[in-house]
N, C-alpha and C positions, 0 to 999 in steps of 0.2 A: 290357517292350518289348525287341526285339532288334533292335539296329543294327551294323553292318557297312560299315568304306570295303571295296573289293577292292582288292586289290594288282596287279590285272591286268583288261582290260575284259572285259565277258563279253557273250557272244550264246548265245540260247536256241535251239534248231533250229526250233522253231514260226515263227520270225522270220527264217527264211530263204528261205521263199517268198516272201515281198513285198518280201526286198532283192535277190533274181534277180529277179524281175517289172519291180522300176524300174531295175534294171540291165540289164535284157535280156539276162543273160546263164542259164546252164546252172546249175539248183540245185546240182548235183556239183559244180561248181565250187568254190562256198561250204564244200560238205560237207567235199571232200578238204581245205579248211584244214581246216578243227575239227579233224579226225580224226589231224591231220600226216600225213595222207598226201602232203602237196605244201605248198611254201610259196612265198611272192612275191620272187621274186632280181628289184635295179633294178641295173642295169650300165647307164654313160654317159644315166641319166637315162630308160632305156627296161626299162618291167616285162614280167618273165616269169613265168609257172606252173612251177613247176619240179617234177615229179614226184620223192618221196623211195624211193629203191632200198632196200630191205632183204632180205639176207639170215638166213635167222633171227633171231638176236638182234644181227645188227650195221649198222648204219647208214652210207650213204653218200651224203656231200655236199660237192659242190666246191665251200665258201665263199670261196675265192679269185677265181673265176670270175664275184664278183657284189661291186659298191661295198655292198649291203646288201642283208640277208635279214629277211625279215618273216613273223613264225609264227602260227598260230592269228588271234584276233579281229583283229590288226595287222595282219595279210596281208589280211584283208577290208577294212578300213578301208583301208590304202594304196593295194588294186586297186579299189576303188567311187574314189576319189577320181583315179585315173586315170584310171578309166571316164568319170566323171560326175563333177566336183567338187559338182552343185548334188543331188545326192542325198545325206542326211542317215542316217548310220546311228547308230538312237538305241540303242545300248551302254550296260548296266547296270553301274554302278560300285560302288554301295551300294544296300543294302538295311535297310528299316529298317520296321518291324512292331511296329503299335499294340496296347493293351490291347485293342481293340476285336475282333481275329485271335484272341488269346489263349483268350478267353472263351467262341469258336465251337466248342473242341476237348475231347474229354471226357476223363478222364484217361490212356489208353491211346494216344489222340492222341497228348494235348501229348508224352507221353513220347517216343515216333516224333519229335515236332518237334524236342526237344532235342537226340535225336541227331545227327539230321540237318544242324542246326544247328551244332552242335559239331563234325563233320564239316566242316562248312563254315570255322568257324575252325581248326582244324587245316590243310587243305589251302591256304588265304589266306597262312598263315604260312610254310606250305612254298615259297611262290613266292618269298617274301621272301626266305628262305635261301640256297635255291639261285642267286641274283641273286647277294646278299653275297658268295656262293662261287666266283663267276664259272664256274658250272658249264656245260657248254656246253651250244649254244643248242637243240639237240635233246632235249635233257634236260628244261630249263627251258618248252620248248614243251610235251612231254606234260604237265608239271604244271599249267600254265594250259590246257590243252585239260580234263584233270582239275577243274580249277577249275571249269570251264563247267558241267559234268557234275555235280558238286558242287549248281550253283546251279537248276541243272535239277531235281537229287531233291527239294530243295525246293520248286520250284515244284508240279510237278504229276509224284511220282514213281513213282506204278502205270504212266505210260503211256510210261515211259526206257525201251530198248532192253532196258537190263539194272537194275531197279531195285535200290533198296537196301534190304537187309532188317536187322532188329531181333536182336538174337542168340539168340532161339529160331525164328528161320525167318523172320518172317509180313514182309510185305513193309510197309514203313513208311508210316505215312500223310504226306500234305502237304499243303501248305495247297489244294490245288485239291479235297480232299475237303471242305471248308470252302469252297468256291465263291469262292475269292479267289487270287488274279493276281498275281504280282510287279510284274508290265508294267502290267496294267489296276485295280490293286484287286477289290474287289468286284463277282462276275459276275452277280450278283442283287441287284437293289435290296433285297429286303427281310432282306437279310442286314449291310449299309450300317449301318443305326441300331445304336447302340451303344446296349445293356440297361443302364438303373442303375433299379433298384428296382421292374421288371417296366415300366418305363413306355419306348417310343422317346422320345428326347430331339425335343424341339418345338424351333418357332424357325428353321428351317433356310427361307431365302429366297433360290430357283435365279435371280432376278433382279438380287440384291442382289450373290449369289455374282456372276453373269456380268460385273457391272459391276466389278467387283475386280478378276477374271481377266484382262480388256483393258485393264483398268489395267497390270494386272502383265509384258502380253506386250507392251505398248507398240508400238515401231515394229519389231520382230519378227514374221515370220513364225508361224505357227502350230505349223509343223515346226520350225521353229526353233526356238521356245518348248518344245514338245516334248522334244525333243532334251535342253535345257540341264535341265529338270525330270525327266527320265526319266521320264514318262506320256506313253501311247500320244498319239498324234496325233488320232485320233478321238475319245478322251476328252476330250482337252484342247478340241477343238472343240465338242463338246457342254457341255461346263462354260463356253467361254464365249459362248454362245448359249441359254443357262438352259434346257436339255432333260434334264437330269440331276434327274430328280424323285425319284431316292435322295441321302441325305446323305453327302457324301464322307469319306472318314475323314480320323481328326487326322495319319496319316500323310503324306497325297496334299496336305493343304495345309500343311505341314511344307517337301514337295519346291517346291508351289510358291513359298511364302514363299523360301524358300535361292534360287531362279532370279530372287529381282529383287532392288530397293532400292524402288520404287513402291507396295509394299502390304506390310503386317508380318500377320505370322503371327496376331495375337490379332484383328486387322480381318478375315479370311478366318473365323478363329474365329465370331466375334461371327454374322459372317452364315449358320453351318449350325447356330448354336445350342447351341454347344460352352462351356465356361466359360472365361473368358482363363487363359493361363497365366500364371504370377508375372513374366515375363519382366522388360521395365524398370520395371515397379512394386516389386521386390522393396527397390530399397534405399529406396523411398521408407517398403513399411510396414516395413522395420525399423526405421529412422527412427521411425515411428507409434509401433509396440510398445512403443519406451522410453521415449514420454513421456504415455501411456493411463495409467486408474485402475487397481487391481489387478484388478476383476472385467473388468474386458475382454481383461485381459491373459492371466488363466488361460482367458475362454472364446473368444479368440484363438488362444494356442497349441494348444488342443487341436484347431478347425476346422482350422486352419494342419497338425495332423497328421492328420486324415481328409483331406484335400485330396492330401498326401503317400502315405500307403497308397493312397486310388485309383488315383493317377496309377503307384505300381509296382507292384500287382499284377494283371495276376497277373505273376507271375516268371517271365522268358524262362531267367536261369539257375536253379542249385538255392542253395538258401538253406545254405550251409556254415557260417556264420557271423554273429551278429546285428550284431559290429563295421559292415559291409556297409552296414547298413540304418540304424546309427546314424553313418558317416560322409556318406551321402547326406543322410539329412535333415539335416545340419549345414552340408551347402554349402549348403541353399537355405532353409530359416531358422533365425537365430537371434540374440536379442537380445544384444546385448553385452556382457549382465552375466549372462548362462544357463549352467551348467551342464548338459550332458544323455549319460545313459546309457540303453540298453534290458536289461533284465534277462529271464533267463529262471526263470518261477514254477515248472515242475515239465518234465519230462519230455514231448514227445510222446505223448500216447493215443487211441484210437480215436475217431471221431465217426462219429456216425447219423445223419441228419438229413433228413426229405422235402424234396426239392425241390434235392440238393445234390449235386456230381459229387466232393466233399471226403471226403475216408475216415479224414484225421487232423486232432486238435485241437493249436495249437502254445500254449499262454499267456504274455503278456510280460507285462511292465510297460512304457511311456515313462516315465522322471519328467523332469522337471524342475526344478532349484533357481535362484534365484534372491537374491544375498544383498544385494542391493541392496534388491530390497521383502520379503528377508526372508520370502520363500515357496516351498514347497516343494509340487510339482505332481507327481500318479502318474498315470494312464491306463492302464488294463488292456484289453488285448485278447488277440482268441484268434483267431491266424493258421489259417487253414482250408487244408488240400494232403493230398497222396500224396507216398508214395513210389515211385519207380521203381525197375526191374526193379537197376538199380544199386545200389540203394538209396537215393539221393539224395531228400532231402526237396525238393518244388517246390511253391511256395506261393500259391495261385488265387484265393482272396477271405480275407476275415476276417469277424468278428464283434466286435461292440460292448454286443449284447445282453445288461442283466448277469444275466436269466434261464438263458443258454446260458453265462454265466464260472461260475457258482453253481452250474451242472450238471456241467461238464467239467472245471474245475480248481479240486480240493477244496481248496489253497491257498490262494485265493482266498476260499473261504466267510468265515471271520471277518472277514478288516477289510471285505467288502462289506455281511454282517451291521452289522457295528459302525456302518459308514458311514452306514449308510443310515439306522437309530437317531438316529444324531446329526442329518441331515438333517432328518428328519423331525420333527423337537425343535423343528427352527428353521421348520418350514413349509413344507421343500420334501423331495421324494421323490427321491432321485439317477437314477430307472430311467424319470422323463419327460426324462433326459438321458441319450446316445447312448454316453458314455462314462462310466463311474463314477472322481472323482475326489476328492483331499482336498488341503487345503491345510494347511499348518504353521503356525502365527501366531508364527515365531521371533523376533519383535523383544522380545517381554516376555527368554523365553528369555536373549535375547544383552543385552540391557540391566540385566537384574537382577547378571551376571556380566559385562557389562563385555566381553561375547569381541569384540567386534569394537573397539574401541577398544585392546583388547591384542594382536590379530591384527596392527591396524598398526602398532601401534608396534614390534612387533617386525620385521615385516616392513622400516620404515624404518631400522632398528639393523641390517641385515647389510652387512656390508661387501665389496663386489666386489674379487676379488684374480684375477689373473692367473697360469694355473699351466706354469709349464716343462715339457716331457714328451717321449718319444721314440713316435712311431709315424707314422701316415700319416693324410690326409682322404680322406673318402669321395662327398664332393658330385658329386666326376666319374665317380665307378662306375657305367658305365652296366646298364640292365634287363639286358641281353643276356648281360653278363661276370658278372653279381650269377648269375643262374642258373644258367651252367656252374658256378661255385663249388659252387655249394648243390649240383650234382650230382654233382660232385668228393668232395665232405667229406657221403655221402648216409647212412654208415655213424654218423657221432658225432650228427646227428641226427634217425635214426631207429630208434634201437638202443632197449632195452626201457629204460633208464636217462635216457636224452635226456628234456627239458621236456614237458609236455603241450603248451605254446606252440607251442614250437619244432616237435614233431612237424607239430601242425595246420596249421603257416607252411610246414615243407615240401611237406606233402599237397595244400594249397589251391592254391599256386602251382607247384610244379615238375610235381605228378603228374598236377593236376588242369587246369593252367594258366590261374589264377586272375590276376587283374590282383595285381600287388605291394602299391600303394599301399594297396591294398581288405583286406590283413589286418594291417594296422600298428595294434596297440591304444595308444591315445592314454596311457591306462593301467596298460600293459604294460610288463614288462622289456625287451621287445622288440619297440620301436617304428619300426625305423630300421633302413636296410640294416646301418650300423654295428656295430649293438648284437644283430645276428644273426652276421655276421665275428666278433665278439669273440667271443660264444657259444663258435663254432668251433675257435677260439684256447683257449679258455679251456679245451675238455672234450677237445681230440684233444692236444696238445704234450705232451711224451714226462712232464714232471716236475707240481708244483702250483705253482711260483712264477708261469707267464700266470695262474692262474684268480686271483691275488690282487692283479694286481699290473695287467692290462691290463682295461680298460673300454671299450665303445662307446657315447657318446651322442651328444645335440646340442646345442648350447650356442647363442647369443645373439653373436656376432661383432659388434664396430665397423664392419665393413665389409661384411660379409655375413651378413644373419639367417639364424640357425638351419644352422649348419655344422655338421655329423655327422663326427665321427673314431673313429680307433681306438687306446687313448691306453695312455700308463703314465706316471705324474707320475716328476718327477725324484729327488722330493723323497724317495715315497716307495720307491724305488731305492733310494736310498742309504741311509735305513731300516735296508729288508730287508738289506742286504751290513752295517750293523752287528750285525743281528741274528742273521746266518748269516755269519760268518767265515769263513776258508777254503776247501774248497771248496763250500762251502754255495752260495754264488751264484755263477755266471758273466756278466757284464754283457757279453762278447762271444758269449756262446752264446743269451743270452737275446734279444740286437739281431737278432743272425742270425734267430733264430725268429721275431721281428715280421716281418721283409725279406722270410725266404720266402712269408711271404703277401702283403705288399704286393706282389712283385714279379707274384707267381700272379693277381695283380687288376689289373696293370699300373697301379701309384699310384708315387707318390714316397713314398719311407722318407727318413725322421731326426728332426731337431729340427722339431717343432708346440711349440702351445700351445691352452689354451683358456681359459675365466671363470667362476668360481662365484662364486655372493651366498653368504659364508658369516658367520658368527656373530663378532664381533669377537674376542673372545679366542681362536679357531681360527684366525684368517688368517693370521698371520704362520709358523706351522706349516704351511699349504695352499701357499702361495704369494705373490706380488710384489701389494702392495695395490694398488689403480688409482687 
């Protein structure tokens, strides 16, 4: 799926014949906003058109001359609402695009889509800036006039003034080559049904629907309701007068469910024959999970993850990283006592296959561990994509099939081999099951040695000590200052010697402009804005005493879980200056060198502290017991 808030309202030019029409005013009128060739000056309460003078490249505008000026899609809104307050202009704010768009588009598509796409957060973000920047307001209007433009070549971008092309030429496809609408959805019913297993999904009751929709518009107008759902007006009326004999997509009742409180998203569901989504059920089956037999539990999670793969692929972005796909499935399930990673079995290789727009085979593993029942859960699958011209991996369906994992990833062959041996011993075949899996029977295991009865006892033997330290917290660095940094200091990690980690954390997020949180490996050295800073610290500072001495992590605070600093114990300071006499260490050279970076992050330097559970005979050496 690809979803997007905008940071500025947008109107499409196609939607500006019918808001001159009910405005009774002059198309041009409309146009000259978009364009900035004119904007809406109100002085003493009374609007004017104010035509923008340009000479060449320089602009002139008497902003004195007006209490306020109004640009682009605002100057339309301010002057319709002078015109005519009761005329509704329904202004696109977000966009947001089902599996069901995705799956319409063949590989050369989708790739045009991402562009375009990513085009479009790029330019989103520019409006942001230049706001932040208090850039003037001429400025800031071509970028939202841009914006629009932006949201145009996605809609339907062969037929833009000037469309957008792909970087060998050819002009990009959009979703209107796939007969679907920003504003209306799907411009053909039979394009509507979303494919899963060659079959349209059944169930879908335009009666049932209509009766939900006037639930949901209530004592609303219709353009009103319109308006607040961002779907067309005439759709909306036909949706609720059950004339819509295609099935609407999960997007269109996504928008409407978010416009009320009188009808929930899985009830609108229910009625076009869609599967509910986990929504408020989720914490009750967690709840379920952890008190089921083990056989439901293994053949829970495993549905629990086909349920999860549908629902994200195919993939709006490119698949950088499996972290990604193993942080999502962790917000939406996961028993209490679960361990889970996705692993990757071998390399990307080529796939063949009739019937399929997929050119490369990806092979994971999910597992699963669980030490509470003491079982251990694998799940193999083989992610189905291309690459694009970028070369980015984008990933469009999977497979489950373990005929096609025993063809395409020769890894895989023994333990499915072995598997399926052992299955078959017991009476059952693994491959009349969707996924090939094993479980660990670790309780003989751990009971014959005792590990988990020695696991806690050890674990209940560490002693929490509290440790003295000089550096700064990180909780208040905001995304924004985190990135100038990493673009700042772009030499110590990306140089041929820097972390593989580290490289891939700057590539995903600063080059590629990757969500932050989305490459923090849970498992990794470098989990935490923190413990990327220290990095920094540790490989660029002129000597070796930061890389031995300064740490970034997160620790378990009294009063705030999980506080990320960037630390250097006191303790072991003072260590170091016995172990390096003279001028061996400098303790004002070396504070200075924290400072300069905390100050470059704008944080407070000096006296922290943090908590480690450490080993009792090590505590009183770490720090202050608790």
């Amino acid at each position: 799926m690809f979803s997007i808030k905008l940071n500025s309202p947008v109107l499409l030019r196609k939607q500006l014949p019918v808001i001159a029409k009910a405005l009774h005013v002059d198309e041009k009128v409309l146009e000259d906003f978009m364009t900035v060739s004119a904007f809406y000056g109100v002085k003493d309460g009374k609007g004017t058109i104010v035509p923008i003078k340009k000479t060449d490249t320089i602009v002139y505008i008497d902003y004195k001359a007006y209490d306020s000026c109004y640009f682009v899609v605002d100057a339309i809104l301010q002057y319709a609402k002078d015109i005519d307050a009761s005329v509704t202009i329904p202004v696109i704010t977000e966009i947001e695009l089902g599996t069901d768009v995705f799956k319409k588009f063949s590989p050369v598509q989708l790739s045009d889509i991402m562009l375009l796409t990513r085009r479009l957060k790029d330019g989103n973000e520019r409006v942001t800036k230049l706001a932040e920047l208090n850039a003037p307001d001429i400025l800031l209007a071509n970028e939202r006039a841009l914006l629009c433009k932006k949201v145009e070549s996605l809609d339907d971008n062969e037929h833009t003034p000037k469309p957008d092309r792909n970087i060998d030429g050819h002009v990009c496809a959009s979703l209107h080559d796939i007969g679907y609408s920003i504003l209306d959805g799907w411009l053909n019913k039979n394009d509507s049904a979303f494919e899963s297993d060659g079959k349209n999904n059944s169930g879908y009751d335009p009666d049932k629907l209509a009766a939900l929709v006037k639930k949901a518009i209530g004592t609303r107008t219709q353009e009103q309701f319109s308006q607040t759902s961002h779907l067309g007006r005439v759709y909306v009326n036909r949706l609720a007068n059950g004339k819509t004999q295609s099935q609407p997509t999960e997007v269109t009742l996504k928008k409407i469910a978010k416009a009320t409180d009188a009808v929930t998203e899985n009830e609108l569901r229910q009625a076009c024959g869609y599967e509910p989504l986990p929504g408020e059920d989720v914490v009750e089956s967690k709840k379920r999970i952890e008190t089921v037999d083990d056989c439901t539990w293994i053949r829970e999670n495993v549905n629990y993850f086909l349920e999860f793969l549908k629902a994200q692929i195919p993939m709006a972005l490119p698949l950088y990283n499996l972290v990604i796909l193993e942080n999502q499935y962790m917000s939406i399930h996961k028993d209490g006592y679960d361990l889970f990673g996705i692993h990757r079995c071998s390399v990307p290789v080529e796939y063949s296959e009739d019937g399929t727009v997929a050119n490369v085979f990806y092979p994971v593993t999910f597992e699963w561990t669980n030490y509470r029942r003491s079982i251990h859960l694998t799940a193999a699958v083989g992610l189905l994509g291309h690459y694009s011209k970028d070369n980015d991996l984008y990933i469009t369906d999977y497979t489950t099939d373990v005929d096609t994992l025993y063809k395409y990833a020769p890894a895989l062959r023994k333990p499915i081999d072995k598997l399926s041996e052992n299955f078959k011993s017991s009476g059952v075949d693994i491959k009349d099951f969707p996924v090939f899996y094993y479980t660990i029977d670790m309780k003989k295991a751990f009971s014959a040695k005792n590990i988990i009865t020695k696991m806690e006892k050890f674990l209940r033997s560490l002693v929490k000590v509290r440790v003295d330290a000089l550096g700064f917290y990180t909780d208040t660095l905001s995304d924004e200052t985190f990135i100038k940094f990493l673009k700042n200091h772009e030499k110590v990690m990306t140089n041929e010697y820097a972390d593989s980690d580290v490289k891939d954390f700057y590539e995903n997020v600063v080059v590629r402009h990757g969500d932050i949180e989305d490459f923090f490996a849970e498992n990794s050295d470098y989990n935490s804005k923190a413990a990327i800073v220290a990095y920094v610290i540790q490989n660029e500072a002129s000597d070796d005493t930061p890389r031995r001495l300064v740490d970034g992590f997160t620790f378990d605070d009294d009063d705030k879980k999980e506080r990320p600093c960037v630390a250097a114990s006191k303790r072991e300071i003072e260590t170091w200056q016995k172990e390096h006499p003279g001028n061996g260490f400098d303790l004002k050279v070396f504070s200075d060198t924290l400072k300069k970076y905390a100050d470059e992050l704008g944080l407070a330097f000096g006296d922290i502290y943090y908590y480690l559970d450490v080993e009792d005979d090590k505590a009183d050496e770490m720090g202050v017991r608790v």
